[in-house]
Kinemage of the C-alpha trace (Angstrom):
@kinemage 1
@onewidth
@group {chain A} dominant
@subgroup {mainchain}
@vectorlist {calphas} color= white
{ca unk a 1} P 145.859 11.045 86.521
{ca unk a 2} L 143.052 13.509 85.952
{ca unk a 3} L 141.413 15.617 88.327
{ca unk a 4} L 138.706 13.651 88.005
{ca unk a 5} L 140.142 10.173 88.465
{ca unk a 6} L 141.656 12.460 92.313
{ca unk a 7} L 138.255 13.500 93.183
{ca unk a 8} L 137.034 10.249 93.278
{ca unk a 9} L 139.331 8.572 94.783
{ca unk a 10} L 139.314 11.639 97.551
{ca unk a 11} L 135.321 10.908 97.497
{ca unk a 12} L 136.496 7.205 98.368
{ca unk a 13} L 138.143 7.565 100.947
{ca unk a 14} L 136.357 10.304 102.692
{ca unk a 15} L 133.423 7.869 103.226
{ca unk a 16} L 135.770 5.264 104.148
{ca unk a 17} L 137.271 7.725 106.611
{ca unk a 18} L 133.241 8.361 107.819
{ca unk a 19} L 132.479 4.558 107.691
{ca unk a 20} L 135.142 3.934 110.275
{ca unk a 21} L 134.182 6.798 112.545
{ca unk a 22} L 130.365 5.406 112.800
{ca unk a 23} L 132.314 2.229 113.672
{ca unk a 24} L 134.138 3.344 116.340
{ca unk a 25} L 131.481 5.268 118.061
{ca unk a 26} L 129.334 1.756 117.795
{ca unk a 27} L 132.309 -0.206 119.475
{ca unk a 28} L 132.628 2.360 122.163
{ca unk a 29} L 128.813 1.730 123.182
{ca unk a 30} L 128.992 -1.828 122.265
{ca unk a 31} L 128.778 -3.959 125.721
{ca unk a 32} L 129.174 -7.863 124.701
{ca unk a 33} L 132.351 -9.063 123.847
{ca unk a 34} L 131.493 -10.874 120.638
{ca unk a 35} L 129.866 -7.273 119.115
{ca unk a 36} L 133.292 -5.595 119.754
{ca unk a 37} L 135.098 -8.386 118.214
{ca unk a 38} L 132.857 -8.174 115.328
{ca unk a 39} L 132.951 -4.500 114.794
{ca unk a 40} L 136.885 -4.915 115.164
{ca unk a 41} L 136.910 -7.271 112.084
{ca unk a 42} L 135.087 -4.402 110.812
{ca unk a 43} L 137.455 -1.538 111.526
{ca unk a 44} L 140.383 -3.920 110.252
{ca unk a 45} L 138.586 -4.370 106.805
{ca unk a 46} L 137.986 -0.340 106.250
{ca unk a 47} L 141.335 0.092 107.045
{ca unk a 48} L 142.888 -2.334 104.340
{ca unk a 49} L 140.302 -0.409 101.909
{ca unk a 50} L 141.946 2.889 103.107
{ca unk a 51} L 145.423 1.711 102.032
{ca unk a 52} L 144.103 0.649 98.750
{ca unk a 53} L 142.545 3.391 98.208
{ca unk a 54} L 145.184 6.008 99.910
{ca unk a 55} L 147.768 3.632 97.508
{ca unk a 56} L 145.939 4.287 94.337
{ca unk a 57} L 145.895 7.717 94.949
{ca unk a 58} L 149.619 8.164 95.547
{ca unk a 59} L 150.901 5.771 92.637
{ca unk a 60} L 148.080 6.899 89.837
{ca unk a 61} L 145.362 3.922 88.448
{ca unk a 62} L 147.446 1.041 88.674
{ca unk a 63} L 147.037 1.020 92.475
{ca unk a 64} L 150.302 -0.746 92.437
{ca unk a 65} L 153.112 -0.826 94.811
{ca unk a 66} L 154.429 2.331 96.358
């Protein structure tokens, strides 16, 4: 894998890492029960896109199992 192919995927998840932050600050002001439930569905997706992404950085471009 190049160092290219690394940045990107470092680029990737650094926003993911960002998106969930701005997520978490918006649940922790969120008052009603069905915004926190929605921004909870939220944090759940960015996660699974972490792991894909964290995955295909650890096993090269297949993205593949570990």
């Amino acid at each position: 894998m190049g160092k290219e192919r690394i940045y990107i995927m470092t680029r990737k998840i650094r926003k993911r890492l960002l998106e969930k932050k701005a997520v978490l600050r918006q649940l922790l002001k969120s008052n009603t029960l069905e915004k926190q439930h929605a921004l909870i569905e939220r944090l759940r997706t960015i996660n699974d896109k972490l792991d894909i992404h964290k995955n295909q950085l650890i096993c090269g471009s297949k993205g593949g199992q570990r």
